[in-house]
C-alpha positions in Angstrom: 38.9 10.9 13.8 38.1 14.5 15.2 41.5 15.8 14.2 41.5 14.3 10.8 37.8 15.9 10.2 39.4 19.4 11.3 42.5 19.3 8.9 39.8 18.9 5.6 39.3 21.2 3.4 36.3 23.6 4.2 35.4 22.4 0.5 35.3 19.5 1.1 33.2 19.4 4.3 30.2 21.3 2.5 30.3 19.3 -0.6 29.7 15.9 1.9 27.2 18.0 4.0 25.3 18.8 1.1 25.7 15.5 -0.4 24.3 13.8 2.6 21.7 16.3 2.3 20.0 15.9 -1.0 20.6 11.8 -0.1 17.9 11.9 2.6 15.7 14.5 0.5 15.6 11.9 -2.4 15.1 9.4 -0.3 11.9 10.9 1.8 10.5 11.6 -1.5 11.0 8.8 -2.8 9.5 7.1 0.0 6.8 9.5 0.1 6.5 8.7 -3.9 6.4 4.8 -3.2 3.7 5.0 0.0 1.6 7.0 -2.2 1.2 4.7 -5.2 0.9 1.7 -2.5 -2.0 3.2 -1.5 -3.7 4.4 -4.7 -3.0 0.4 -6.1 -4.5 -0.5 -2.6 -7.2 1.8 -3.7 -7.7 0.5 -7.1 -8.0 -3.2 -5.6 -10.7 -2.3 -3.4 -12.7 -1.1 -6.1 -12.1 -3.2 -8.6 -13.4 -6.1 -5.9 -16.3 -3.7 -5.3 -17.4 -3.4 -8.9 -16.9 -7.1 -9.1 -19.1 -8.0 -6.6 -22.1 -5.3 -8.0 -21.7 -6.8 -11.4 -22.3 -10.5 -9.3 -25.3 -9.0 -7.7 -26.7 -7.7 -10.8 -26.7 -10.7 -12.6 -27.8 -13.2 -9.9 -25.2 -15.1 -9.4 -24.6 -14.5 -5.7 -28.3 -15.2 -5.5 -29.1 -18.5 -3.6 -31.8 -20.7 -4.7 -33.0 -22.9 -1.5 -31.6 -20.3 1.4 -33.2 -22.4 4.2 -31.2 -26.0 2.7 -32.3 -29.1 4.0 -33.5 -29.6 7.1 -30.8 -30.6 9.9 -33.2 -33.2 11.4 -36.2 -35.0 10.0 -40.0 -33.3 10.7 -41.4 -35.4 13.9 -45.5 -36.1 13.2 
């Protein structure tokens, strides 16, 4: 394998270096692109759930009517 690399063309070497180059460029950014839209949708979530639960809280619904229940045993005289 060595002495086939050595009888390329010197071309030919620096178009695949530079190939192999701009590969892994595009592909950290595009990673880089991906992470960060992960975690703005992550973002998003979270505040969407947050708002959610405000508007719940504003209008009572998370609001419990009896909060003690009923009694686990009966009263003893």
């Amino acid at each position: 394998m060595d002495e086939r690399w050595d009888r390329l063309d010197y071309g030919f070497k620096l178009r695949l270096q530079i190939f192999i180059f701009v590969s892994l460029l595009c592909g950290a950014s595009g990673l880089l692109v991906w992470a960060n839209r992960r975690g703005e949708r992550e973002e998003w979530l979270r505040e969407g759930a947050k708002q959610e639960l405000l508007r719940k809280v504003k209008s009572g619904e998370l609001i419990e009517r009896d909060p003690a229940g009923p009694p686990l045993r009966p009263a003893e005289d």
